[in-house]
C-alpha positions as CSV (number, residue, x, y, z in Angstrom):
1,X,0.9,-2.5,13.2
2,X,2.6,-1.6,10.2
3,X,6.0,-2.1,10.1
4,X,9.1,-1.4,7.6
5,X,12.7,-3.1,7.2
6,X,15.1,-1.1,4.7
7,X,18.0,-2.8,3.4
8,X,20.5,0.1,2.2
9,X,22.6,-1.6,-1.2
10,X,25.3,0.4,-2.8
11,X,24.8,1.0,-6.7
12,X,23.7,-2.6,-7.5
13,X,21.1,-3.5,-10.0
14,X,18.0,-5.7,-9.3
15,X,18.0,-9.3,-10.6
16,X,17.1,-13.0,-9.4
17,X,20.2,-13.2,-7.1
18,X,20.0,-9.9,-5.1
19,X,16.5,-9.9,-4.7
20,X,17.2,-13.6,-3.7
21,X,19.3,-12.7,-1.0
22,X,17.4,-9.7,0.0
23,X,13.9,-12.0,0.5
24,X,16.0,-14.7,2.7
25,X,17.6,-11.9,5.4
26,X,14.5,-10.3,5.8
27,X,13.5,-14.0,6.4
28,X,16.2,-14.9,8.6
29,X,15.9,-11.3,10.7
30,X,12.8,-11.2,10.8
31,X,10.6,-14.0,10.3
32,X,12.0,-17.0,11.9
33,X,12.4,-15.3,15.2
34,X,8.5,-14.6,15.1
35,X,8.4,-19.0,14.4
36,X,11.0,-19.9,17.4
37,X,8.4,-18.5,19.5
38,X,6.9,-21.5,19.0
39,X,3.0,-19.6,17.8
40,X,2.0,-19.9,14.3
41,X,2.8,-16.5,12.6
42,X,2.1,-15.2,9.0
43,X,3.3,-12.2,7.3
44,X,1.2,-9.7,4.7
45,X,4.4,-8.3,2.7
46,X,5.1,-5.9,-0.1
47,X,8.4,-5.2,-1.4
48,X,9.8,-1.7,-2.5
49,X,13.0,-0.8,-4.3
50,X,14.2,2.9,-4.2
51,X,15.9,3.8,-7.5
52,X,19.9,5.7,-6.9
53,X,19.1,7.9,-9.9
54,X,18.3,11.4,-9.9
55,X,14.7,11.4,-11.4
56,X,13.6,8.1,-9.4
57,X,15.1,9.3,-6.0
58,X,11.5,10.8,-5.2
59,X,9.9,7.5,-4.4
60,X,9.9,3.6,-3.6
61,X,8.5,1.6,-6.3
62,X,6.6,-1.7,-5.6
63,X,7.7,-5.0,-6.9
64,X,4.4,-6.5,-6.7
65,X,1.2,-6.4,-4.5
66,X,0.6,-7.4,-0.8
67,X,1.0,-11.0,-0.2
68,X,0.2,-13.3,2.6
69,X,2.7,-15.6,3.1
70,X,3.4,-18.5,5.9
71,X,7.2,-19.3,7.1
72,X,7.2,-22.0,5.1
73,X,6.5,-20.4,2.0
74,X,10.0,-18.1,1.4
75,X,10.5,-20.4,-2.4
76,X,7.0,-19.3,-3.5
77,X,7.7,-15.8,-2.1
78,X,10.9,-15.4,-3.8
79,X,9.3,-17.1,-7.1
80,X,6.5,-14.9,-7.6
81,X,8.7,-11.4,-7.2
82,X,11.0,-12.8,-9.6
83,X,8.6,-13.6,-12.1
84,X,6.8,-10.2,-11.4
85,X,10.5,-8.9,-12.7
86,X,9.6,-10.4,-16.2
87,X,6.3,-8.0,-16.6
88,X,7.9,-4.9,-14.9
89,X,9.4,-1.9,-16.7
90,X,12.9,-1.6,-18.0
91,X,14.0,0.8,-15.4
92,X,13.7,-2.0,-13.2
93,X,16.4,-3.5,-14.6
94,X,18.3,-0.6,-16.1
95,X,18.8,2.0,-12.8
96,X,20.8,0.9,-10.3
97,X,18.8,0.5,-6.4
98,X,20.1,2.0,-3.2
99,X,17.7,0.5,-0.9
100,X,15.4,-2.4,-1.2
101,X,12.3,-2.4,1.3
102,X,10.0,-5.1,3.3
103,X,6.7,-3.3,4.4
104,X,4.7,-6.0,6.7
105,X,2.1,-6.7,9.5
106,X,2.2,-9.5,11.6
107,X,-0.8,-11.9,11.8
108,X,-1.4,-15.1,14.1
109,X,-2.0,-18.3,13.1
110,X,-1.5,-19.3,9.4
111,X,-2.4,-17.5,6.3
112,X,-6.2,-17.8,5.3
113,X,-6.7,-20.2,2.0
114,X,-9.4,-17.4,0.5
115,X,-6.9,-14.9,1.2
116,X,-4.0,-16.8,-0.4
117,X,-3.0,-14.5,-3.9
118,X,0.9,-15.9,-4.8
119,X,0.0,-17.7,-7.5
120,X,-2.9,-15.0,-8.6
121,X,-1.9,-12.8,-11.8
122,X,-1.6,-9.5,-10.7
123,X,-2.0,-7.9,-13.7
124,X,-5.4,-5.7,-13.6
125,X,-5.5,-2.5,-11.8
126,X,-8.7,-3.7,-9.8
127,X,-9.8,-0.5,-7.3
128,X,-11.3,-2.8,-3.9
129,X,-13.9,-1.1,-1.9
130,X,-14.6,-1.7,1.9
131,X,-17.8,-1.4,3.8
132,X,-19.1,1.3,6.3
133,X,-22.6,1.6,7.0
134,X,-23.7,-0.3,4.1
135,X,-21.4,1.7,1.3
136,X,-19.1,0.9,-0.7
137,X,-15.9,3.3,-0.2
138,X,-13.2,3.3,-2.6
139,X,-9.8,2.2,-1.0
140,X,-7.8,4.9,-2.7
141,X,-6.4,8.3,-2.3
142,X,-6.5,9.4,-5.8
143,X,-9.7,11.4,-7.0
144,X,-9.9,9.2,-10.5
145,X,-10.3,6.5,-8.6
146,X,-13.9,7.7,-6.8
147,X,-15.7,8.6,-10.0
148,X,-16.5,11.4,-12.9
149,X,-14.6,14.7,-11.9
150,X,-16.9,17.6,-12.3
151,X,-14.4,20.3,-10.6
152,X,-10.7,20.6,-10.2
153,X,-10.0,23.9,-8.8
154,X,-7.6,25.0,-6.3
155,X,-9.0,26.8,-2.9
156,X,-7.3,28.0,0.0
157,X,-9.2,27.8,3.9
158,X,-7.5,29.9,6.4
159,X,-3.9,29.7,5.7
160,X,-3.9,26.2,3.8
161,X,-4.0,26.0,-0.2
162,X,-6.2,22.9,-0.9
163,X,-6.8,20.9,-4.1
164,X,-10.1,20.4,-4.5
165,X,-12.1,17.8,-6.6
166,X,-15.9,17.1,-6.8
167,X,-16.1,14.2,-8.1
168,X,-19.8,12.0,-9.4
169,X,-20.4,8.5,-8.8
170,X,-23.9,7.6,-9.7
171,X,-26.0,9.4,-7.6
172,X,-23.4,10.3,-5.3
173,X,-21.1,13.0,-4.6
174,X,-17.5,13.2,-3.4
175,X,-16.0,16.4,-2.0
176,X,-12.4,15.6,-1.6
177,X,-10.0,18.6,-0.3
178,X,-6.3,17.4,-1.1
179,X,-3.2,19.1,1.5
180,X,-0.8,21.2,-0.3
181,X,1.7,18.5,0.5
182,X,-0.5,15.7,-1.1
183,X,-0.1,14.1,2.5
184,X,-3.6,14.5,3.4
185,X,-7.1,13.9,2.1
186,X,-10.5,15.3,3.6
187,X,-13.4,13.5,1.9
188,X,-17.1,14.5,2.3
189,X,-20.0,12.8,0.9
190,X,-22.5,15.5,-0.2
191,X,-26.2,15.4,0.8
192,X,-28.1,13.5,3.0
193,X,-25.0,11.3,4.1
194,X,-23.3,13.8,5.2
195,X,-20.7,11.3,6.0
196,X,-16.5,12.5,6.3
197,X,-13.2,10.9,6.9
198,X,-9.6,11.7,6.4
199,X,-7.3,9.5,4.7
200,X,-3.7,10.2,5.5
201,X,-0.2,8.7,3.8
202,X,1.9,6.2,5.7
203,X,5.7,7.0,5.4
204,X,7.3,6.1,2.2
205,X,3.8,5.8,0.4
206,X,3.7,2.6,1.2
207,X,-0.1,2.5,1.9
208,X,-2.4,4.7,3.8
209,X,-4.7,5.0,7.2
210,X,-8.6,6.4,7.1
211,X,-10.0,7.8,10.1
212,X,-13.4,7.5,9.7
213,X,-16.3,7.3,12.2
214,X,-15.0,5.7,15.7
215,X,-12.5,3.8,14.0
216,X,-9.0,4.3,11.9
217,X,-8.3,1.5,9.5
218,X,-4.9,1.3,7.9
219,X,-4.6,0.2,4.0
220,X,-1.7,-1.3,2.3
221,X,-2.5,-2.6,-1.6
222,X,-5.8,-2.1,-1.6
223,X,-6.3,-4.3,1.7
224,X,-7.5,-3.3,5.5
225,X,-4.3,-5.1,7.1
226,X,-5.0,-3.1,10.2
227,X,-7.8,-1.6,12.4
228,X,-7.9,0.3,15.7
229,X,-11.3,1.6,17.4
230,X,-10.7,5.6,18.4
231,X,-12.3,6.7,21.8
């Protein structure tokens, strides 16, 4: 399961020390009880800071990508989200935060070595892909991201006004019908496939869960931190 622990901070601006802080009482609340349980735990995080200025209200933005991180490993935690400060935009540094955000799933034993990324650069804008049925499906809910877009037109079903994109990629094609409320995608693959699923926003954007075939697999950062078979 997904979960999400906000940190409301009046008018401060984000540096070293507060993000500091911030990283070791999310640690302290919520980490170290899951270790005094005495069962090996491990944590996929991503932090988010919401902006306390008008035009940046409308969102969180991320610090950096999902991590998997052990108990153990707060220094290295703390370390690479301050040196992700460094590469980040001014307005980082410039608008004052009102709420800082941990966004994490819970995982047993200790973090997997080929799944280890807190020393990787972060820097490329890599889209991942998971399997189903032997395809490649993008892990996105953003049209660009599928391919060539042939049409962008705007069509309304019933009493719905959808945003719809047809959209190439090699010899396949994407039919991807977008919500009015950008909440909700409804993806079909054209031809012989015939194959749909639904993608659907998580609160605060912080990732996003695909019902497709018998199953619904949930998506934070471009990884599948979460799966549940549908009956």
């Amino acid at each position: 399961m997904i979960k999400n622990k906000t940190y409301t901070i009046s008018n401060q601006f984000l540096n070293y020390e507060l993000l500091s802080s911030y990283i070791s009482l999310f640690w302290d609340e919520i980490f170290s009880p899951l270790v005094l349980k005495g069962v090996d735990k491990y944590l996929m995080v991503m932090v988010k800071v919401s902006f306390n200025t008008p035009k940046f209200d409308y969102a969180y933005r991320s610090l950096g990508h999902l991590r998997s991180v052990n108990h153990s490993e707060k220094e290295q935690f703390t370390d690479y989200l301050s040196e992700r400060l460094t590469y980040l935009n001014e307005s980082y540094a410039s608008n004052p935060i009102d709420k800082i955000q941990f966004s994490y799933s819970e995982r047993d034993g200790l973090a997997p070595e080929d799944g280890r990324r807190l020393l990787q650069s972060v820097s490329d804008a890599k889209l991942f892909t998971h399997r189903f049925n032997n395809m490649d499906l993008p892990i996105s809910m953003n049209p660009l991201d599928y391919g060539n877009i042939l049409v962008d037109i705007y069509v309304q079903l019933g009493c719905e006004n959808l945003h719809r994109f047809i959209v190439q990629n090699g010899p396949r094609i994407y039919q991807i019908d977008i919500s009015s409320d950008s909440l909700v995608n409804n993806v079909t693959i054209q031809g012989a496939v015939n194959l749909k699923w639904i993608d659907t926003k998580l609160p605060n954007d912080v990732g996003f869960m695909r019902e497709i075939g018998k199953s619904t697999k949930y998506f934070i950062d471009g990884v599948n931190v979460l799966n549940k078979q549908n009956r």
